[in-house]
C-alpha positions as CSV (number, residue, x, y, z in Angstrom):
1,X,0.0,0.0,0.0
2,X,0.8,3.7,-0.2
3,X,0.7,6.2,2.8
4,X,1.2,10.2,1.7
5,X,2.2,12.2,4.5
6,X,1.0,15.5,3.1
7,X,2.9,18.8,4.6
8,X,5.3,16.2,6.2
9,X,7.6,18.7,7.8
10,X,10.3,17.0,9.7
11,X,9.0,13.4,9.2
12,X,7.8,12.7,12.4
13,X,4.7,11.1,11.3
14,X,7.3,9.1,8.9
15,X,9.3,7.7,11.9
16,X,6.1,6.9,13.5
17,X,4.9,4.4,10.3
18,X,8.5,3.2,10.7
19,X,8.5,2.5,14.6
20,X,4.8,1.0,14.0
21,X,5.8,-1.5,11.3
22,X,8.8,-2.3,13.5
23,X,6.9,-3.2,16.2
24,X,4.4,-5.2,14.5
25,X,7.0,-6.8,12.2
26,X,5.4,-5.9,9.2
27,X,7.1,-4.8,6.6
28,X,7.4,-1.0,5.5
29,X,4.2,0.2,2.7
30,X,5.4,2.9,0.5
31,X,6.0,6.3,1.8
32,X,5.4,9.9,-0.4
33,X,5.9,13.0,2.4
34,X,5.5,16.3,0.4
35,X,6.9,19.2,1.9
36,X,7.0,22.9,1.1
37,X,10.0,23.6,2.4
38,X,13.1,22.9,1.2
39,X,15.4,22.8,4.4
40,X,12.6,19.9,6.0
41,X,13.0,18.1,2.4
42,X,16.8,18.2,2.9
43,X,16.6,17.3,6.3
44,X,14.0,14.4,5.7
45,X,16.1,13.0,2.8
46,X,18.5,12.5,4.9
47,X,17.0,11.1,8.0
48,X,15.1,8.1,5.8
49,X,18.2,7.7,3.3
50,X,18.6,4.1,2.8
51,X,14.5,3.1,2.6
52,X,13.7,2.5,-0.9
53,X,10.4,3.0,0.2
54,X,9.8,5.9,1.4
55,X,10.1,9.0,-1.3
56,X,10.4,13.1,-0.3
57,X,8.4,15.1,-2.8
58,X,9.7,18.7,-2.7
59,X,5.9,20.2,-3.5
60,X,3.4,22.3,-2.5
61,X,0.9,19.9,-1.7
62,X,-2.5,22.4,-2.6
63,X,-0.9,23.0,-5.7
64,X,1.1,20.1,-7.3
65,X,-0.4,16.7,-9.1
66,X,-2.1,14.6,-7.2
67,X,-0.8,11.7,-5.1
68,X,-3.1,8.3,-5.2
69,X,-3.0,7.0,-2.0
70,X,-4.2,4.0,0.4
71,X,-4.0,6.2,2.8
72,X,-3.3,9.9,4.0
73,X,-1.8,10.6,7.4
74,X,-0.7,13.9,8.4
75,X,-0.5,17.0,11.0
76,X,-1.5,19.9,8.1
77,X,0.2,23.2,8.0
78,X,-2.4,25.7,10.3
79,X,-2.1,29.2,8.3
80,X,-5.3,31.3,8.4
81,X,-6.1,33.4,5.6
82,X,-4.3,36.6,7.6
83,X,-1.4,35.3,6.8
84,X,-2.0,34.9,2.9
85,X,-1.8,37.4,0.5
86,X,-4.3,37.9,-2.3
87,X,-2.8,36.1,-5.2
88,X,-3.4,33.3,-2.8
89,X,-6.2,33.7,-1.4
90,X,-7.6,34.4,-4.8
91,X,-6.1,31.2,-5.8
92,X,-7.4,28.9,-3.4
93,X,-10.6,30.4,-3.3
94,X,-11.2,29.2,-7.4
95,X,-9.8,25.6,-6.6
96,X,-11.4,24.8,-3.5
97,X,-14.7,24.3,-2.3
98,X,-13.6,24.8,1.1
99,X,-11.7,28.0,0.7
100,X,-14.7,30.4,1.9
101,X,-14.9,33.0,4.6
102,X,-11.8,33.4,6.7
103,X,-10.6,29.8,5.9
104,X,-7.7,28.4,7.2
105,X,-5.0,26.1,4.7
106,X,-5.5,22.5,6.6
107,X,-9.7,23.1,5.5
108,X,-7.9,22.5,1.9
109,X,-5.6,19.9,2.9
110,X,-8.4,17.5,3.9
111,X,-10.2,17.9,0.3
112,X,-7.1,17.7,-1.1
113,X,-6.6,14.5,0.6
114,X,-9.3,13.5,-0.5
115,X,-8.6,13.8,-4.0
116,X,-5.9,12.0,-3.7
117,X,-7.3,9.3,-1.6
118,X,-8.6,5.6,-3.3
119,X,-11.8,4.4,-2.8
120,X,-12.1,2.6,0.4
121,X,-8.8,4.7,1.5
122,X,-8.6,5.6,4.5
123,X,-7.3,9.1,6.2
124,X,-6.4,10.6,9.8
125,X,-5.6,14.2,10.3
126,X,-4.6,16.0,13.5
127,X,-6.0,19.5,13.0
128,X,-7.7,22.5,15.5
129,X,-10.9,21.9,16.7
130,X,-12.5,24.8,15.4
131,X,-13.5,23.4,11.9
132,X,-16.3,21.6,13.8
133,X,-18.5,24.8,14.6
134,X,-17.5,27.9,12.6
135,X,-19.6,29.3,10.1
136,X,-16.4,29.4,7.2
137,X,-16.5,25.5,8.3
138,X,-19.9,24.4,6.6
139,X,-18.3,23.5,3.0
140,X,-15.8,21.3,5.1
141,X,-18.6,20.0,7.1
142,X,-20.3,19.0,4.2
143,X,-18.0,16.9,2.4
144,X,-16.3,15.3,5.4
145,X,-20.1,14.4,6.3
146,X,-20.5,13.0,2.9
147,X,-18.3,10.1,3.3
148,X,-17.4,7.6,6.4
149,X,-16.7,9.5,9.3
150,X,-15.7,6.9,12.0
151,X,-14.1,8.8,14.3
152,X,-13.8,12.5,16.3
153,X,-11.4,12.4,18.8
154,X,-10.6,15.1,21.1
155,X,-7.2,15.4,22.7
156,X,-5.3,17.4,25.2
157,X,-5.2,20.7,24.8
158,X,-2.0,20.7,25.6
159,X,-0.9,18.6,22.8
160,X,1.1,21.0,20.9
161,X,4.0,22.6,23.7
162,X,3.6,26.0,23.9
163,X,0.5,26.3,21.6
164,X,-3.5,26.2,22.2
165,X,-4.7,24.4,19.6
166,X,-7.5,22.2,21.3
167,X,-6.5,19.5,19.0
168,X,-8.4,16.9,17.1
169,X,-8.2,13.2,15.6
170,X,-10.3,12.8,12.5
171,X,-10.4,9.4,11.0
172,X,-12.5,8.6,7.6
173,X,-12.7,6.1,5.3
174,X,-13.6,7.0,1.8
175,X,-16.9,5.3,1.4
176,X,-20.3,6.0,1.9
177,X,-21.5,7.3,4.8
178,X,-23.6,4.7,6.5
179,X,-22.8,4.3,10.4
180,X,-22.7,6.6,13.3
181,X,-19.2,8.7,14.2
182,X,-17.8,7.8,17.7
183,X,-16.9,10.9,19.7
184,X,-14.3,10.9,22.1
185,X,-14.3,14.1,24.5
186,X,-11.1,15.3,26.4
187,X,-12.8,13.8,29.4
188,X,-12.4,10.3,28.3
189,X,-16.2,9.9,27.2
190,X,-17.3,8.8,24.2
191,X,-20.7,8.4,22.2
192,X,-21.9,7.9,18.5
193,X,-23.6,10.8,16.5
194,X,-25.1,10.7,13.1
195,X,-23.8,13.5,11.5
196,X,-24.4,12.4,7.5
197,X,-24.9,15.2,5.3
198,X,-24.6,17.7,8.3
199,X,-23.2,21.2,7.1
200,X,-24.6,23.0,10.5
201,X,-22.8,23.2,13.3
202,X,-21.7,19.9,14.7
203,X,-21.1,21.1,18.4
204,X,-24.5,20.3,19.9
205,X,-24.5,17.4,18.6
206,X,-21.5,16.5,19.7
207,X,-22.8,17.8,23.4
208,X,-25.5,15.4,23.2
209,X,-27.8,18.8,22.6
210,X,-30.8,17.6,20.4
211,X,-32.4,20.8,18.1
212,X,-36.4,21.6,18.8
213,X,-37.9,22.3,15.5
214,X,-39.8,25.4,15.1
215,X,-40.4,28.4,17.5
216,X,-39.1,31.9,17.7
217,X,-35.1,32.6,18.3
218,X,-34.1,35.2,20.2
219,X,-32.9,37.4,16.9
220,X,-36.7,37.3,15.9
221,X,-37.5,39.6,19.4
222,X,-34.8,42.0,19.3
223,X,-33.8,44.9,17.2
224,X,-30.3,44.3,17.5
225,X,-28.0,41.9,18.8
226,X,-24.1,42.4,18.4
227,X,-20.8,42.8,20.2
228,X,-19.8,46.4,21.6
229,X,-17.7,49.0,20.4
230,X,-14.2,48.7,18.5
231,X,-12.5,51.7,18.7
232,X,-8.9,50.4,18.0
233,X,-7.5,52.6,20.3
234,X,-8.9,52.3,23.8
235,X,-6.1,53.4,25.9
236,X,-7.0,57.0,23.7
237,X,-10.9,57.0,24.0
238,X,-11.3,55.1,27.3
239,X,-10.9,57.4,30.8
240,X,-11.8,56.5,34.3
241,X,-15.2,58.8,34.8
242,X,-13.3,60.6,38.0
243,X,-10.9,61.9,36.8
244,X,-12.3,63.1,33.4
245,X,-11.6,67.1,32.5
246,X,-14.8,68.9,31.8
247,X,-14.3,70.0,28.5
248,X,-14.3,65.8,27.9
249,X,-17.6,65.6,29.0
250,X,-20.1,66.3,26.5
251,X,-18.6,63.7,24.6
252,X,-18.2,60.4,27.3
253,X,-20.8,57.8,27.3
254,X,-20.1,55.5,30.4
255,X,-19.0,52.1,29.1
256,X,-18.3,48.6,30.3
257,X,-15.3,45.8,28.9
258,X,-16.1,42.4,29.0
259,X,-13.4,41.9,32.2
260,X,-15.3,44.9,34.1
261,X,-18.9,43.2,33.8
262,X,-20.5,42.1,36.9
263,X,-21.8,38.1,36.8
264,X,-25.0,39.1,37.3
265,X,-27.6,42.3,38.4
266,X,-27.1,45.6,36.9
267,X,-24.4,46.9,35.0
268,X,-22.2,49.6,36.7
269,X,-19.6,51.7,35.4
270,X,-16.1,53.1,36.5
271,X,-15.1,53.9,32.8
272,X,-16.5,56.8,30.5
273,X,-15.8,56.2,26.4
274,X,-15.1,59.4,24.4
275,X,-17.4,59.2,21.2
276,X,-16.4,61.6,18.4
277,X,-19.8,61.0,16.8
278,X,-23.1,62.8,17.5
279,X,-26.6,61.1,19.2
280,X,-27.5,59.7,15.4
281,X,-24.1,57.7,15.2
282,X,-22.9,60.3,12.7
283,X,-19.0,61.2,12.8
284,X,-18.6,65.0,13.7
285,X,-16.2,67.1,11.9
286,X,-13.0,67.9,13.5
287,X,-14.1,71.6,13.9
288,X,-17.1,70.1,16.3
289,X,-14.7,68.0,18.5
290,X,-14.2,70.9,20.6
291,X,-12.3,70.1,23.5
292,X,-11.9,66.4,22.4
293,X,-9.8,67.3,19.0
294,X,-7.0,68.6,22.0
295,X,-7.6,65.4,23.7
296,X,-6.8,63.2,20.5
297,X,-4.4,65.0,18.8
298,X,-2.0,65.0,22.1
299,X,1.4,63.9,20.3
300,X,1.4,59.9,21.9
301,X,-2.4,59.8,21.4
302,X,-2.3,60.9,17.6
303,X,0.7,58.5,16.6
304,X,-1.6,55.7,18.5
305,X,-4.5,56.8,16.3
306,X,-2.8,56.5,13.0
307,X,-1.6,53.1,13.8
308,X,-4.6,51.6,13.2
309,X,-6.1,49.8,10.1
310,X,-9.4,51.5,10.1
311,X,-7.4,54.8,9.1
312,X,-6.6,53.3,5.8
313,X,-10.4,53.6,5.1
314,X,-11.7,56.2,7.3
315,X,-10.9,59.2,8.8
316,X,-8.3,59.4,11.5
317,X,-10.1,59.9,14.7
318,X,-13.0,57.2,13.6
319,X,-13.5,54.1,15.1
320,X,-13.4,50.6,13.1
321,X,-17.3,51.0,12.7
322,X,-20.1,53.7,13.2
323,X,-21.9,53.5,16.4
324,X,-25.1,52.7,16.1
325,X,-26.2,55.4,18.9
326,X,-29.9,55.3,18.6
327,X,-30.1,51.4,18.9
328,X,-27.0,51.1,21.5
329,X,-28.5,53.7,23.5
330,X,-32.1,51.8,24.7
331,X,-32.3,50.0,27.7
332,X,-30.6,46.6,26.8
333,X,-29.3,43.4,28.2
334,X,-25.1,42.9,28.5
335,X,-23.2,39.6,28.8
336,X,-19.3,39.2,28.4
337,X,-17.8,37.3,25.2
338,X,-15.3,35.3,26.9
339,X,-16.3,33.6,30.7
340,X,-16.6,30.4,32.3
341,X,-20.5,30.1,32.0
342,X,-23.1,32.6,30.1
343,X,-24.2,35.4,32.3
344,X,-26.6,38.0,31.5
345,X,-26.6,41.5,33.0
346,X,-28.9,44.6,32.5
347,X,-28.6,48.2,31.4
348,X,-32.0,49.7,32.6
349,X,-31.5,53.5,32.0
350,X,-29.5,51.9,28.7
351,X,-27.1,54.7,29.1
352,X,-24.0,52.0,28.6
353,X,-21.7,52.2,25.6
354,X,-20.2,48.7,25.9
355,X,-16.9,48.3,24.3
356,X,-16.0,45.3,22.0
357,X,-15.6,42.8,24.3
358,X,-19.3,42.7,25.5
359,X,-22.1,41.5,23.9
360,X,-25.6,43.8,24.2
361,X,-29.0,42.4,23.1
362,X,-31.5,45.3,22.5
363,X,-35.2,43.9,22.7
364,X,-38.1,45.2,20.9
365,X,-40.0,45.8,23.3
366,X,-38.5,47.0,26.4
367,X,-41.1,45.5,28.6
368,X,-39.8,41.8,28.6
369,X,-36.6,43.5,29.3
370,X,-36.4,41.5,33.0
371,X,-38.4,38.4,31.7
372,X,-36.1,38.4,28.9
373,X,-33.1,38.6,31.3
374,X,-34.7,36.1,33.5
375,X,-34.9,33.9,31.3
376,X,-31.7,34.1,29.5
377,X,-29.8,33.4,32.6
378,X,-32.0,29.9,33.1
379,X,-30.8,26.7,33.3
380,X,-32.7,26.2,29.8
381,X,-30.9,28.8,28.0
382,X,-27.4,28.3,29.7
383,X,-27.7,24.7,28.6
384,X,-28.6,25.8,24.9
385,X,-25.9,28.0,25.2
386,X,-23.2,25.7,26.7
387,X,-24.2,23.2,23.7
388,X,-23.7,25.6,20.8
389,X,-20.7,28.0,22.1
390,X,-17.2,27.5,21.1
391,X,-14.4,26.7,23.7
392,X,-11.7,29.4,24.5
393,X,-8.8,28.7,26.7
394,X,-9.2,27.0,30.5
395,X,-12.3,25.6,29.2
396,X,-14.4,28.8,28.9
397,X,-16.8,29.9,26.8
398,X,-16.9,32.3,23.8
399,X,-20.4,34.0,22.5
400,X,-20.6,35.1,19.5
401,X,-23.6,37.1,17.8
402,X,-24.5,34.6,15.1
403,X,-24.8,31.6,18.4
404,X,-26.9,34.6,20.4
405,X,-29.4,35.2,17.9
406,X,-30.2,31.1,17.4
407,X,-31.4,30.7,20.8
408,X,-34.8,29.5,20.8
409,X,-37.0,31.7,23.6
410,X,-40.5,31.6,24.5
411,X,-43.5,32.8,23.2
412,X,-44.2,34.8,25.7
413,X,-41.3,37.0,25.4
414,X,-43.4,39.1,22.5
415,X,-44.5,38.3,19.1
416,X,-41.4,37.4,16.3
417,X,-40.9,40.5,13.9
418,X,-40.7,39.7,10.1
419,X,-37.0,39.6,8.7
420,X,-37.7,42.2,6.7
421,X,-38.8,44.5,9.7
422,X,-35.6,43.4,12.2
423,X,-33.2,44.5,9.4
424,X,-34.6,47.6,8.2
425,X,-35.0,48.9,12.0
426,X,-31.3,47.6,12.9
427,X,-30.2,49.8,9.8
């Protein structure tokens, strides 16, 4: 048989095939590693110089001929599309079906495996986690789910020294799909999911979370539901409220980080955010900054300013995005991105300007404000939650917008607004 290695590196997965057949006294299959880079292909020539068998293919493995194969081993290369420029980018994103969104490169090396893969082949990457619940993920999803998946299994975080890659086993064989995956958790658990055909979000079912069918989400009862504001330069727009000089005022919202948010009751405030934008979300002119221009064009402040991206686009004292003011400015529910469990706080007066890391849910109608927040810090909901949210680092979790506005709520939390209405009043 043939085993490709692709993105072999070093060859350690190599000297692992060798160590196996040792031990099992079988004798060595025929070895392809292709590597990128030619200091590793130097290095692994000579390291497995001698074995007949096993062949160094100096190639880059998304681009090159393909390689038939018994099977396909391998540790991919992680690059995400950051750190690709746009000839690349450009290119991938014409030859593969799963270069969409912010991809990252080992999405391609598993359908490039593929390709190269025989029928009845089979293949076992170690890749991040994360390709089993992002939204960029679903063309992945899709065609991993459309062949035998036999096996998800989770591994120490710690894997990788020095890196945080909440690493995962992925065995398939290319056939049909027709049985169950077995999932094995970090815990040492294990169970079998059907996941055949699946391009949604794997996580919950993974969790052992099984989907209701119907009802009203949380997205269809609030007018907006997004993270806070990105200014780029916090240590320039965000003061402690004490200490703020008056001619500052008329411009400072108070505002809330993520890190500052109680765990539950009402939001307070020690912070104040400078806003250079009037009470519609419009950006002023720099002749109505008043006191503030002084404040931002302070030497260090103004050098900070121009460092960021956003400048390349907009002018230099705007944030990454217009405030939506009007919206941001009702009374509204907050809840951290990052934290150990979900926890929802309120802003009553809504006089909060919450900065990025904070999530704000604005419903409606303000009425089922406390209901809403009642029921949002329930065991029902922080289950739904805990089954759909992504894992950050020590095990906590991480909420995004698109996972907040899936929650199913009840129907007596107010009537569902027509698509058409939520994003017209959101605009």
């Amino acid at each position: 048989m043939t085993i490709l290695d692709p993105g072999c590196g070093r060859g350690a997965f190599i000297e692992g095939i060798i160590r196996w057949c040792a031990r099992h006294r079988v004798g060595l299959p025929n070895v392809v590693g292709v590597e990128l880079d030619p200091a590793h292909v130097k290095y692994c020539e000579a390291r497995f110089a001698g074995r007949p068998s096993i062949r160094i293919v100096h190639a880059d493995f998304l681009s090159s001929a393909p390689i038939s194969a018994d099977a396909v081993i391998g540790n991919p290369p992680y690059v995400p599309i950051t750190s690709l420029d746009e000839r690349e980018k450009s290119y991938y994103r014409e030859a593969y079906l799963t270069a969409r969104g912010r991809f990252d490169l080992y999405a391609l090396f598993f359908e490039r495996a593929l390709c190269c893969l025989r029928s009845s082949g089979r293949l076992v990457f170690i890749t991040p986690e994360k390709f089993l619940y992002t939204e960029t993920s679903r063309a992945l999803r899709g065609l991993l789910s459309g062949y035998s998946l036999e096996d998800l299994h989770l591994i120490d975080e710690g894997t990788f020294d020095g890196l945080i890659t909440y690493p995962l086993i992925t065995t398939l064989e290319k056939t049909d799909p027709v049985r169950a995956t077995r999932v094995t958790t970090r815990s040492g658990g294990s169970q079998l999911v059907r996941l055949q055909h699946r391009q949604d979000s794997w996580l919950p079912l993974l969790r052992g979370h099984v989907e209701a069918e119907g009802g009203r989400t949380l997205e269809q009862i609030c007018r907006r539901i997004s993270c806070g504001v990105a200014t780029g330069a916090d240590a320039v727009f965000v003061q402690r409220t004490s200490n703020l000089p008056r001619e500052l005022v008329p411009y400072a919202y108070p505002t809330v980080s993520g890190r500052e948010l109680p765990m539950d009751g009402e939001a307070t405030t020690r912070h104040s955010i400078l806003v250079p934008y009037d009470r519609h979300g419009q950006l002023l002119s720099e002749d109505q900054l008043g006191g503030l221009f002084a404040h931002l064009t302070y030497p260090p402040h103004y050098e900070q300013l121009l460092r960021r991206t956003c400048v390349a686009r907009k002018p230099w004292y705007a944030f990454h995005e217009n405030p939506p003011l009007p919206v941001l400015r009702r009374p509204k529910i907050l809840c951290k991105d990052i934290g150990p469990r979900p926890s929802f706080v309120v802003d009553q007066r809504g006089a909060i300007v919450p900065r990025h890391s904070v999530y704000y849910i604005v419903p409606e109608n303000p009425s089922v404000l406390e209901p809403l927040l009642e029921y949002l810090n329930a065991p029902a909901a922080v289950s739904w939650l805990e089954a759909h949210c992504q894992r950050a680092a020590n095990g906590y979790l991480r909420l995004q917008s698109s996972v907040l506005k899936r929650l199913p709520v009840p129907a007596d939390l107010g009537p569902a607004m027509p698509a058409v209405q939520r994003q017209a009043r959101s605009a």
